[in-house]
C-alpha positions as CSV (number, residue, x, y, z in Angstrom):
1,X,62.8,-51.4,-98.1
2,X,65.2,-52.1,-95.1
3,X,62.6,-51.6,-91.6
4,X,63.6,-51.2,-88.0
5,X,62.0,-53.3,-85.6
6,X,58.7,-53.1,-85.2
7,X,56.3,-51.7,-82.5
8,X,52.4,-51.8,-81.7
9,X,50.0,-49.6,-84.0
10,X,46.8,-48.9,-81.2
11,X,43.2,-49.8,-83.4
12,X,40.7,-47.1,-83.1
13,X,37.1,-48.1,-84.1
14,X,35.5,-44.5,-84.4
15,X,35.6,-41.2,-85.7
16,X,35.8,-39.8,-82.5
17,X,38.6,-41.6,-80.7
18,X,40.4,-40.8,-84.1
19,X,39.9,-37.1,-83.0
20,X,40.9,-37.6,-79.7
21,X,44.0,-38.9,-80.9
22,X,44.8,-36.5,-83.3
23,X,44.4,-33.8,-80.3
24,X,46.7,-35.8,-77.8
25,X,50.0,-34.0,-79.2
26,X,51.1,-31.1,-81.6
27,X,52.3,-33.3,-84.0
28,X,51.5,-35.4,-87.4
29,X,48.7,-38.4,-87.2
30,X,48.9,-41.2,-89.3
31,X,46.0,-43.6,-89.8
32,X,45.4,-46.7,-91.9
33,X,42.6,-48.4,-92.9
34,X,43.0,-52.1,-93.3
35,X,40.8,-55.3,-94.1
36,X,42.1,-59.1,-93.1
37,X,40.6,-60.1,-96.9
38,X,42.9,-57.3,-98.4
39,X,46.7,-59.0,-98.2
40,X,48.2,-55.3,-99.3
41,X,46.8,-53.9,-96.4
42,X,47.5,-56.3,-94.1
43,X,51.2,-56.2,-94.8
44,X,50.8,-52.6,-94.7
45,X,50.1,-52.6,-90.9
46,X,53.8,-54.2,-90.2
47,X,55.1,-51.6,-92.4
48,X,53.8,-49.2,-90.2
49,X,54.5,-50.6,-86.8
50,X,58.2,-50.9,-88.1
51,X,57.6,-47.0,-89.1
52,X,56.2,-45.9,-86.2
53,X,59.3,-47.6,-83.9
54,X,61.7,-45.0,-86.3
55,X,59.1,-42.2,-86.2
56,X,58.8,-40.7,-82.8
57,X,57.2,-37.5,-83.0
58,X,54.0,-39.2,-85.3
59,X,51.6,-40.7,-83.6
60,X,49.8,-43.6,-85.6
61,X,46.8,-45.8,-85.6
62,X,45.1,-48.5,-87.7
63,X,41.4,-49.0,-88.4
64,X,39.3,-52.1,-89.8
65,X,37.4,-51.1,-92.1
66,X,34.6,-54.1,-91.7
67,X,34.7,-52.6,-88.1
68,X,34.5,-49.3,-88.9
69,X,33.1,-48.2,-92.4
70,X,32.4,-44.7,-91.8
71,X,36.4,-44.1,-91.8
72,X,36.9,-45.6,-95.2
73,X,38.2,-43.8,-97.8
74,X,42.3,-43.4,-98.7
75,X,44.2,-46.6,-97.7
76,X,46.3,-44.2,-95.7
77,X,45.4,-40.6,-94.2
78,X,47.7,-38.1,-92.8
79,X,46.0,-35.7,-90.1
80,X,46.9,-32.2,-88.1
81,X,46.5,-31.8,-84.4
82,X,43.1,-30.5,-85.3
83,X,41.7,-34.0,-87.0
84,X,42.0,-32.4,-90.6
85,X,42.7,-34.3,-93.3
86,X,46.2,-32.9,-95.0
87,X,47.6,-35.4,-97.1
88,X,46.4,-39.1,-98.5
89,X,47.9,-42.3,-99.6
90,X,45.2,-44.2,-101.9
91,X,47.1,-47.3,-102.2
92,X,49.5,-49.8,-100.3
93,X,52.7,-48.4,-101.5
94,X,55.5,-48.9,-98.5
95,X,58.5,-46.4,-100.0
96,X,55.5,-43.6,-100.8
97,X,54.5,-44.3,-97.1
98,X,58.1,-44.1,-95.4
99,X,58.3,-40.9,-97.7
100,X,55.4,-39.0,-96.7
101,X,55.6,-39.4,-93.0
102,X,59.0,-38.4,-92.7
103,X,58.0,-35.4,-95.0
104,X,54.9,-34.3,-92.9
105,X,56.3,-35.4,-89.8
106,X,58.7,-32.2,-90.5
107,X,57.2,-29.8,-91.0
108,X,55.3,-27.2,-88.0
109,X,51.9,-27.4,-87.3
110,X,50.0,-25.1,-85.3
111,X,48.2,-26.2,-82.3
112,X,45.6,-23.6,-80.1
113,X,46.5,-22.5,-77.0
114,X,44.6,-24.3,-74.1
115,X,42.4,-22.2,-71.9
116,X,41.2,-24.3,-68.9
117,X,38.0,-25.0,-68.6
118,X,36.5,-23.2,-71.7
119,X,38.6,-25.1,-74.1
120,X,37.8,-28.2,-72.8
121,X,33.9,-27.1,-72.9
122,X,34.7,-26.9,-76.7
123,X,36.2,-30.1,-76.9
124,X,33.1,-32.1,-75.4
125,X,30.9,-29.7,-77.7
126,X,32.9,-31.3,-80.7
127,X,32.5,-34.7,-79.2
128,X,29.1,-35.1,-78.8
129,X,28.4,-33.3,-82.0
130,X,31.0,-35.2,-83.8
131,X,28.6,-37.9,-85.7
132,X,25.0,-37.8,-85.5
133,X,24.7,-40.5,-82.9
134,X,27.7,-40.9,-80.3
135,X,28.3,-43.4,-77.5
136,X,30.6,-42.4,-74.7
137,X,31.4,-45.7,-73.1
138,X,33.6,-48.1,-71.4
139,X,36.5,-49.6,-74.1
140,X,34.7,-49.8,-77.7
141,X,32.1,-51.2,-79.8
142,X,34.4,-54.9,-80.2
143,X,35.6,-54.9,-76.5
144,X,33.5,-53.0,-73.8
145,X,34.8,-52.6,-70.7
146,X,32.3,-53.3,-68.4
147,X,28.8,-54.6,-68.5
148,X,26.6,-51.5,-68.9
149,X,28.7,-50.5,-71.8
150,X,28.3,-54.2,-73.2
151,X,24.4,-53.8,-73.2
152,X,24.5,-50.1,-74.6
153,X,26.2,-51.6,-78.0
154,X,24.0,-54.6,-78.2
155,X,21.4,-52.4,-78.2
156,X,22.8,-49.7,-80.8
157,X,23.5,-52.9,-83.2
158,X,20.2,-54.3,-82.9
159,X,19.0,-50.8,-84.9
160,X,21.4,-50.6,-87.7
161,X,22.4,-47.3,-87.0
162,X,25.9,-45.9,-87.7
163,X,27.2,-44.5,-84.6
164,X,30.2,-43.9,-83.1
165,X,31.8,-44.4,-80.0
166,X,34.3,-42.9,-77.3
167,X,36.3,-44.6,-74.9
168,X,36.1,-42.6,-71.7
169,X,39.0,-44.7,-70.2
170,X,41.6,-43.3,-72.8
171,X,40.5,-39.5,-71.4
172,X,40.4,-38.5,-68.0
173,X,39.7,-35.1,-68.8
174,X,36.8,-36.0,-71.2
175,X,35.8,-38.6,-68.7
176,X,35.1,-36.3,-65.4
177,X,34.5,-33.3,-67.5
178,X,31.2,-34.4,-69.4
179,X,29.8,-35.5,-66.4
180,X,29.6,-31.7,-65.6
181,X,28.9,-30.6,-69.2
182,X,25.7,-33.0,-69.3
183,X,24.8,-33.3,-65.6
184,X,24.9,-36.8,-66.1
185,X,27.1,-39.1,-63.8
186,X,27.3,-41.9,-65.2
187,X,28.5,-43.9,-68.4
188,X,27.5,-44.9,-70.9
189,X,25.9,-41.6,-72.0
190,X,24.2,-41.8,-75.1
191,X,24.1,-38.5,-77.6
192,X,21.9,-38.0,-80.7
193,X,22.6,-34.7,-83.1
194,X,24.6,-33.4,-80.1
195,X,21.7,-33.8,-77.2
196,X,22.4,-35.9,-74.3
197,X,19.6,-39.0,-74.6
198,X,20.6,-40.3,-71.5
199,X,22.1,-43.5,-70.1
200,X,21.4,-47.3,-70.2
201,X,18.5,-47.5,-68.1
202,X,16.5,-45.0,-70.6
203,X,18.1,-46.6,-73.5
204,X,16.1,-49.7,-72.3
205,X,12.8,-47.7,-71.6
206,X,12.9,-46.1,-75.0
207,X,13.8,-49.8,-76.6
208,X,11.1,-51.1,-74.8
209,X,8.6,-48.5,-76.0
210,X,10.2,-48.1,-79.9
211,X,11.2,-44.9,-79.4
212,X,14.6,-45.5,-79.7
213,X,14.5,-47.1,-83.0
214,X,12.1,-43.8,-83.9
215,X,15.0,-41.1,-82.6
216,X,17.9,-43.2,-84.2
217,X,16.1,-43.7,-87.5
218,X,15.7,-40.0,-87.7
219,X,19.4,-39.3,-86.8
220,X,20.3,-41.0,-90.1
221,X,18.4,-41.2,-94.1
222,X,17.1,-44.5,-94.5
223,X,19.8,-45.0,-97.6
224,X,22.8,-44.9,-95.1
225,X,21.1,-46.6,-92.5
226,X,20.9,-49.4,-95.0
227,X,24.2,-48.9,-96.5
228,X,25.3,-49.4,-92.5
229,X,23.4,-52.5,-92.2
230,X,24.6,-54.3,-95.1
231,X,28.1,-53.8,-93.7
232,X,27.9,-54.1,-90.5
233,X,29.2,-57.9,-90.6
234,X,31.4,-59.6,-93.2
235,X,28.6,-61.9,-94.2
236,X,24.9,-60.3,-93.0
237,X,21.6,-62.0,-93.3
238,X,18.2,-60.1,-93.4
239,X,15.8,-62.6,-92.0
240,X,12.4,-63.0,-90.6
241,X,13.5,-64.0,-86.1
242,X,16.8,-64.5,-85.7
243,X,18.8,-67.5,-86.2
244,X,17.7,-69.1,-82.5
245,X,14.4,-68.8,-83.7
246,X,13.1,-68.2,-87.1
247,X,9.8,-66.5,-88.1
248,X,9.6,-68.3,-91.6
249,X,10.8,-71.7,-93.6
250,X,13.0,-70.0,-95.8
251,X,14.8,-68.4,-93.0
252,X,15.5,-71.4,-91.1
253,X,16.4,-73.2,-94.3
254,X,18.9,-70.2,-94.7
255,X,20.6,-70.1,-91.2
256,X,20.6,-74.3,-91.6
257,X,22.8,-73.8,-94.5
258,X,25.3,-71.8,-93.4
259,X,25.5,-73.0,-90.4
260,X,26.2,-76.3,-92.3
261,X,28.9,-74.6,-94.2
262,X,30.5,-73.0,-90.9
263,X,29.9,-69.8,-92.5
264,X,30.1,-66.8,-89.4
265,X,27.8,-64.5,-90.1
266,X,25.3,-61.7,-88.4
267,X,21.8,-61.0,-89.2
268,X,19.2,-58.6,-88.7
269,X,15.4,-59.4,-88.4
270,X,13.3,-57.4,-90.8
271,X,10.2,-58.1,-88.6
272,X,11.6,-55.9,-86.2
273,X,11.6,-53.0,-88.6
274,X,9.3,-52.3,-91.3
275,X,10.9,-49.4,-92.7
276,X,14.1,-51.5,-93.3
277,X,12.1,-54.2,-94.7
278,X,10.0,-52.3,-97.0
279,X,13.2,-50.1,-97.8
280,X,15.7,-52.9,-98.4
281,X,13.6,-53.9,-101.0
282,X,14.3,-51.3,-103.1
283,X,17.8,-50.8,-102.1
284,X,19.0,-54.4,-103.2
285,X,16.4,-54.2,-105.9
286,X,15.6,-57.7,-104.0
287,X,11.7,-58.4,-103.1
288,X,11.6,-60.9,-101.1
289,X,13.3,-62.4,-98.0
290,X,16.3,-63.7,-97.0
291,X,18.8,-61.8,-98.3
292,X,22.2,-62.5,-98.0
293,X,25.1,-59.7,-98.6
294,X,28.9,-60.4,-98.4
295,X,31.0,-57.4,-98.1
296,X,28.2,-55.2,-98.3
297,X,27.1,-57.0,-101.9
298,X,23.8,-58.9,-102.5
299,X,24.5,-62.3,-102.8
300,X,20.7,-63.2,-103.6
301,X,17.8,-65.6,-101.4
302,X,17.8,-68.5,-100.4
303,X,17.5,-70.4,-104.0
304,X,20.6,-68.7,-105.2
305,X,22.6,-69.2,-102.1
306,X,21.2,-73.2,-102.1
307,X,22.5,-73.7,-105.9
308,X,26.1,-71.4,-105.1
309,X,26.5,-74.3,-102.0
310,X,25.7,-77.2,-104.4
311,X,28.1,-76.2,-107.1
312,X,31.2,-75.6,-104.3
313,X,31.6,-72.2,-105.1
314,X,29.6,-70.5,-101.7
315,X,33.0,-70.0,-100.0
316,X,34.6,-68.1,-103.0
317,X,31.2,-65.9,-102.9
318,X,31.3,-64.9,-99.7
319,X,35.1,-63.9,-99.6
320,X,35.2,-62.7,-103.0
Protein backbone atom coordinates (compact mmCIF):
# COMPACT_ATOMS: atom_id res chain seq x y z
CA UNK A 1 0.00 0.00 0.00
CA UNK A 2 1.86 2.99 -1.60
CA UNK A 3 0.87 6.32 1.02
CA UNK A 4 1.28 10.02 0.37
CA UNK A 5 2.84 11.96 2.83
CA UNK A 6 1.53 12.19 5.89
CA UNK A 7 -0.29 14.98 7.87
CA UNK A 8 -1.56 15.49 11.61
CA UNK A 9 -4.68 13.36 12.88
CA UNK A 10 -6.15 16.03 15.84
CA UNK A 11 -6.89 13.54 19.26
CA UNK A 12 -10.27 14.07 20.73
CA UNK A 13 -10.75 12.71 24.30
CA UNK A 14 -14.75 12.82 24.51
CA UNK A 15 -17.94 12.00 23.11
CA UNK A 16 -18.75 15.44 22.79
CA UNK A 17 -15.88 17.09 20.95
CA UNK A 18 -16.32 13.97 18.69
CA UNK A 19 -19.81 15.60 17.95
CA UNK A 20 -18.67 18.84 17.56
CA UNK A 21 -16.46 17.62 14.93
CA UNK A 22 -18.66 15.64 13.09
CA UNK A 23 -20.97 18.97 12.93
CA UNK A 24 -17.98 21.26 11.68
CA UNK A 25 -18.58 20.40 7.91
CA UNK A 26 -21.19 18.52 5.61
CA UNK A 27 -18.96 15.85 4.96
CA UNK A 28 -17.73 12.21 6.10
CA UNK A 29 -15.93 11.73 9.75
CA UNK A 30 -13.47 9.32 10.37
CA UNK A 31 -12.42 8.29 13.85
CA UNK A 32 -9.92 5.69 15.23
CA UNK A 33 -9.52 4.29 18.29
CA UNK A 34 -6.03 3.42 19.19
CA UNK A 35 -3.93 2.00 22.31
CA UNK A 36 0.18 2.56 22.58
CA UNK A 37 0.13 -1.42 23.88
CA UNK A 38 -1.80 -2.43 20.59
CA UNK A 39 1.15 -2.25 17.72
CA UNK A 40 -1.80 -2.66 14.84
CA UNK A 41 -3.36 0.31 16.02
CA UNK A 42 -0.59 2.29 16.38
CA UNK A 43 0.58 1.78 12.91
CA UNK A 44 -2.86 2.43 11.96
CA UNK A 45 -2.69 6.11 13.09
CA UNK A 46 0.22 6.81 10.28
CA UNK A 47 -1.92 5.11 7.88
CA UNK A 48 -4.44 7.52 8.53
CA UNK A 49 -2.45 10.69 8.68
CA UNK A 50 -0.96 9.61 5.20
CA UNK A 51 -4.91 9.13 4.31
CA UNK A 52 -6.15 12.16 5.59
CA UNK A 53 -3.15 14.27 3.48
CA UNK A 54 -5.01 12.49 0.08
CA UNK A 55 -8.56 12.77 1.56
CA UNK A 56 -9.66 16.43 1.67
CA UNK A 57 -13.16 16.51 2.06
CA UNK A 58 -12.99 13.79 5.32
CA UNK A 59 -12.32 15.11 8.25
CA UNK A 60 -10.47 12.65 10.75
CA UNK A 61 -9.58 12.16 14.32
CA UNK A 62 -7.96 9.56 16.57
CA UNK A 63 -8.90 8.56 20.18
CA UNK A 64 -6.89 6.61 23.04
CA UNK A 65 -8.80 4.42 24.22
CA UNK A 66 -7.04 4.21 27.89
CA UNK A 67 -7.95 7.98 27.66
CA UNK A 68 -11.17 7.69 26.60
CA UNK A 69 -13.10 4.30 27.14
CA UNK A 70 -16.56 5.30 26.62
CA UNK A 71 -15.57 5.69 22.73
CA UNK A 72 -14.40 2.07 22.41
CA UNK A 73 -15.92 -0.08 20.33
CA UNK A 74 -14.92 -0.71 16.24
CA UNK A 75 -11.14 -0.05 15.72
CA UNK A 76 -12.32 2.41 13.11
CA UNK A 77 -15.82 4.35 12.83
CA UNK A 78 -17.19 6.17 10.00
CA UNK A 79 -19.77 9.12 11.03
CA UNK A 80 -22.38 11.65 9.19
CA UNK A 81 -22.52 15.32 9.73
CA UNK A 82 -25.05 14.43 12.40
CA UNK A 83 -22.50 12.20 14.71
CA UNK A 84 -24.28 8.91 13.48
CA UNK A 85 -22.58 5.97 13.21
CA UNK A 86 -22.75 4.64 9.34
CA UNK A 87 -20.19 2.38 8.71
CA UNK A 88 -17.39 0.34 10.89
CA UNK A 89 -13.95 -1.13 10.52
CA UNK A 90 -13.43 -3.84 13.44
CA UNK A 91 -9.95 -4.48 12.71
CA UNK A 92 -6.59 -2.82 11.55
CA UNK A 93 -6.81 -3.55 8.02
CA UNK A 94 -4.99 -0.56 5.90
CA UNK A 95 -6.43 -1.44 2.11
CA UNK A 96 -10.20 -2.01 3.80
CA UNK A 97 -9.52 1.44 5.39
CA UNK A 98 -8.17 3.40 2.08
CA UNK A 99 -11.33 1.58 0.55
CA UNK A 100 -14.00 2.70 2.74
CA UNK A 101 -13.08 6.29 3.05
CA UNK A 102 -12.80 6.95 -0.45
CA UNK A 103 -16.19 5.05 -0.81
CA UNK A 104 -18.07 7.04 1.91
CA UNK A 105 -16.24 10.04 1.35
CA UNK A 106 -18.34 9.95 -2.10
CA UNK A 107 -21.22 9.76 -1.55
CA UNK A 108 -23.96 12.97 -0.44
CA UNK A 109 -24.98 13.40 2.93
CA UNK A 110 -27.57 15.62 4.10
CA UNK A 111 -26.82 18.29 6.45
CA UNK A 112 -29.97 20.70 8.23
CA UNK A 113 -30.25 24.00 7.38
CA UNK A 114 -28.97 26.45 10.00
CA UNK A 115 -31.46 28.84 11.60
CA UNK A 116 -29.58 31.38 13.72
CA UNK A 117 -30.13 31.38 17.03
CA UNK A 118 -32.67 28.55 17.45
CA UNK A 119 -30.40 26.01 15.94
CA UNK A 120 -27.67 26.82 17.84
CA UNK A 121 -30.07 26.64 21.08
CA UNK A 122 -30.43 22.99 19.85
CA UNK A 123 -26.92 22.34 19.54
CA UNK A 124 -26.04 23.36 23.38
CA UNK A 125 -29.37 21.29 24.28
CA UNK A 126 -27.48 18.24 22.63
CA UNK A 127 -24.33 19.21 24.41
CA UNK A 128 -25.13 19.37 27.75
CA UNK A 129 -27.39 16.43 27.46
CA UNK A 130 -24.88 14.54 25.48
CA UNK A 131 -23.46 12.12 28.48
CA UNK A 132 -24.87 12.11 31.77
CA UNK A 133 -22.20 14.30 33.26
CA UNK A 134 -20.46 16.92 30.91
CA UNK A 135 -17.64 19.39 31.56
CA UNK A 136 -17.37 22.39 29.30
CA UNK A 137 -13.83 23.59 29.96
CA UNK A 138 -10.64 25.09 28.89
CA UNK A 139 -8.54 22.34 26.47
CA UNK A 140 -9.34 18.61 27.82
CA UNK A 141 -9.25 16.22 30.51
CA UNK A 142 -5.07 15.47 29.66
CA UNK A 143 -4.18 19.15 28.89
CA UNK A 144 -6.37 21.96 30.46
CA UNK A 145 -5.94 25.21 29.44
CA UNK A 146 -5.99 27.20 32.30
CA UNK A 147 -6.04 26.67 36.02
CA UNK A 148 -9.76 26.64 36.93
CA UNK A 149 -10.19 24.04 34.27
CA UNK A 150 -7.13 22.11 35.84
CA UNK A 151 -8.89 21.90 39.29
CA UNK A 152 -12.48 21.03 37.74
CA UNK A 153 -10.78 17.60 36.34
CA UNK A 154 -8.89 16.79 39.38
CA UNK A 155 -11.83 16.95 41.05
CA UNK A 156 -14.10 14.93 38.48
CA UNK A 157 -11.18 12.12 38.69
CA UNK A 158 -11.10 12.00 42.33
CA UNK A 159 -14.91 10.49 41.98
CA UNK A 160 -14.54 7.89 39.38
CA UNK A 161 -17.14 9.09 37.35
CA UNK A 162 -17.29 8.76 33.59
CA UNK A 163 -17.80 12.15 32.20
CA UNK A 164 -17.04 13.93 29.32
CA UNK A 165 -15.61 17.00 28.34
CA UNK A 166 -15.84 20.04 25.81
CA UNK A 167 -13.25 22.29 24.83
CA UNK A 168 -14.85 25.72 24.59
CA UNK A 169 -11.72 27.09 22.87
CA UNK A 170 -12.30 24.86 19.67
CA UNK A 171 -16.04 26.75 19.54
CA UNK A 172 -16.62 30.19 19.58
CA UNK A 173 -20.19 29.84 18.99
CA UNK A 174 -20.64 27.19 21.72
CA UNK A 175 -18.32 29.23 23.78
CA UNK A 176 -20.27 32.81 24.00
CA UNK A 177 -23.51 31.09 23.37
CA UNK A 178 -23.91 28.83 26.53
CA UNK A 179 -23.13 31.58 28.54
CA UNK A 180 -26.61 32.92 27.52
CA UNK A 181 -28.27 29.45 27.40
CA UNK A 182 -27.21 28.80 31.19
CA UNK A 183 -26.91 32.37 32.55
CA UNK A 184 -23.61 31.43 33.62
CA UNK A 185 -20.45 33.51 32.58
CA UNK A 186 -17.93 31.66 33.32
CA UNK A 187 -16.05 28.29 32.49
CA UNK A 188 -15.72 25.67 33.50
CA UNK A 189 -19.44 24.98 33.71
CA UNK A 190 -20.31 21.74 35.08
CA UNK A 191 -23.69 19.74 33.70
CA UNK A 192 -25.28 16.58 35.29
CA UNK A 193 -28.35 14.77 33.23
CA UNK A 194 -28.49 18.04 31.20
CA UNK A 195 -28.88 20.68 34.36
CA UNK A 196 -26.35 23.31 34.75
CA UNK A 197 -24.46 22.39 38.44
CA UNK A 198 -22.63 25.28 38.28
CA UNK A 199 -18.86 26.31 38.12
CA UNK A 200 -15.63 25.66 40.08
CA UNK A 201 -16.27 27.51 43.12
CA UNK A 202 -19.63 25.31 43.82
CA UNK A 203 -17.90 22.23 42.58
CA UNK A 204 -15.53 22.88 45.64
CA UNK A 205 -18.54 23.68 48.10
CA UNK A 206 -20.34 20.58 47.10
CA UNK A 207 -16.83 18.47 47.33
CA UNK A 208 -16.40 19.93 50.59
CA UNK A 209 -19.89 18.92 51.81
CA UNK A 210 -20.08 15.28 49.72
CA UNK A 211 -22.61 16.25 47.79
CA UNK A 212 -20.89 16.10 44.77
CA UNK A 213 -19.77 12.55 45.05
CA UNK A 214 -23.81 12.06 46.03
CA UNK A 215 -25.07 13.92 42.59
CA UNK A 216 -22.32 12.14 40.44
CA UNK A 217 -22.91 8.69 41.88
CA UNK A 218 -26.49 9.06 40.97
CA UNK A 219 -25.64 10.28 37.36
CA UNK A 220 -24.16 6.83 36.80
CA UNK A 221 -25.08 2.73 38.14
CA UNK A 222 -22.56 1.76 40.55
CA UNK A 223 -21.44 -1.25 37.90
CA UNK A 224 -20.14 1.46 35.27
CA UNK A 225 -18.98 3.73 37.78
CA UNK A 226 -16.66 0.75 38.65
CA UNK A 227 -16.16 -0.47 35.26
CA UNK A 228 -14.82 3.55 34.86
CA UNK A 229 -12.65 3.31 37.70
CA UNK A 230 -10.79 0.24 36.89
CA UNK A 231 -9.91 1.84 33.66
CA UNK A 232 -9.31 4.99 34.30
CA UNK A 233 -5.32 4.39 34.44
CA UNK A 234 -3.29 1.70 32.63
CA UNK A 235 -2.24 0.24 35.94
CA UNK A 236 -4.93 1.47 39.00
CA UNK A 237 -4.60 0.65 42.64
CA UNK A 238 -7.60 0.62 45.07
CA UNK A 239 -6.04 1.51 48.35
CA UNK A 240 -6.65 2.71 51.78
CA UNK A 241 -4.87 7.00 51.57
CA UNK A 242 -3.16 7.57 48.79
CA UNK A 243 0.27 6.71 47.94
CA UNK A 244 1.74 10.07 49.92
CA UNK A 245 0.21 8.74 52.72
CA UNK A 246 -1.26 5.43 53.34
CA UNK A 247 -4.12 4.45 55.69
CA UNK A 248 -2.91 0.77 56.20
CA UNK A 249 0.45 -1.61 56.01
CA UNK A 250 -0.56 -3.46 53.16
CA UNK A 251 -1.15 -0.36 51.21
CA UNK A 252 2.17 1.11 51.82
CA UNK A 253 3.79 -2.21 51.26
CA UNK A 254 1.90 -2.01 47.82
CA UNK A 255 2.80 1.53 46.61
CA UNK A 256 6.65 0.55 48.04
CA UNK A 257 6.60 -2.12 45.45
CA UNK A 258 5.82 -0.62 42.65
CA UNK A 259 7.29 2.20 43.11
CA UNK A 260 10.44 -0.08 43.48
CA UNK A 261 9.64 -1.54 40.15
CA UNK A 262 9.10 1.98 38.46
CA UNK A 263 5.70 0.86 37.69
CA UNK A 264 3.43 4.37 36.79
CA UNK A 265 0.33 3.85 38.04
CA UNK A 266 -2.98 5.83 39.62
CA UNK A 267 -4.99 4.88 42.49
CA UNK A 268 -8.11 5.55 44.15
CA UNK A 269 -8.71 5.53 48.03
CA UNK A 270 -11.59 3.33 48.93
CA UNK A 271 -11.84 5.18 52.31
CA UNK A 272 -13.04 7.99 50.53
CA UNK A 273 -16.04 6.00 49.24
CA UNK A 274 -17.81 3.33 50.87
CA UNK A 275 -20.05 2.47 48.17
CA UNK A 276 -17.02 1.74 45.84
CA UNK A 277 -15.39 -0.18 48.52
CA UNK A 278 -18.19 -2.23 49.60
CA UNK A 279 -19.17 -2.52 45.73
CA UNK A 280 -15.69 -3.44 44.31
CA UNK A 281 -15.82 -6.23 46.34
CA UNK A 282 -18.23 -7.92 44.58
CA UNK A 283 -17.31 -6.65 41.24
CA UNK A 284 -13.65 -8.19 41.24
CA UNK A 285 -15.13 -10.93 43.34
CA UNK A 286 -11.96 -9.63 45.54
CA UNK A 287 -12.62 -9.06 49.51
CA UNK A 288 -10.11 -7.45 50.63
CA UNK A 289 -7.80 -4.47 49.92
CA UNK A 290 -5.40 -3.48 47.76
CA UNK A 291 -6.39 -4.43 44.62
CA UNK A 292 -4.45 -4.02 41.73
CA UNK A 293 -6.03 -3.97 38.00
CA UNK A 294 -3.99 -3.69 34.72
CA UNK A 295 -5.95 -2.87 31.73
CA UNK A 296 -9.07 -2.89 33.52
CA UNK A 297 -8.21 -6.72 34.83
CA UNK A 298 -7.68 -7.78 38.50
CA UNK A 299 -4.36 -8.56 38.94
CA UNK A 300 -4.96 -9.70 42.81
CA UNK A 301 -3.59 -8.10 46.50
CA UNK A 302 -0.76 -7.52 47.64
CA UNK A 303 0.42 -11.32 48.24
CA UNK A 304 -0.05 -12.06 44.58
CA UNK A 305 1.40 -9.01 43.27
CA UNK A 306 4.63 -9.62 46.02
CA UNK A 307 5.15 -13.34 44.49
CA UNK A 308 4.37 -12.04 40.39
CA UNK A 309 7.60 -9.40 41.43
CA UNK A 310 9.67 -12.19 42.88
CA UNK A 311 9.33 -14.58 40.01
CA UNK A 312 10.25 -11.52 37.30
CA UNK A 313 7.13 -11.83 35.64
CA UNK A 314 5.20 -8.34 37.20
CA UNK A 315 6.20 -6.41 34.15
CA UNK A 316 4.71 -8.96 31.61
CA UNK A 317 1.42 -8.73 33.98
CA UNK A 318 0.88 -5.48 33.89
CA UNK A 319 1.37 -4.95 30.07
CA UNK A 320 -0.09 -8.17 29.21
Amino acid sequence: LKLPLAMDVPDIFSEAELHALCRSHAGLTTLLLWAPWHPPSVHLTKVLEAVAKEQKSTRFAKANVDLCMSLANSMVVFLNPQGVKIDALAGADPPKLVEKVKSLSSKSMEVPVSNGAADLNSRLKALVNFSPVMLFMKGNKTEPQCGFSRQAIQIMQKHGVEYSTFDILQDEDVRQGLKEYSNWKTYPQLYVNGELVGGLDLMKEMEEDGSLGEMLGAAQPLQERLKSLICQHPVMLFMKGDPETPRCGFSRKMVELLNNHHVEFDTFDILSDEEVRQGLKEYSNWPTYPQLYAKGKLLGGLDIIKELAEEGSLADELSA
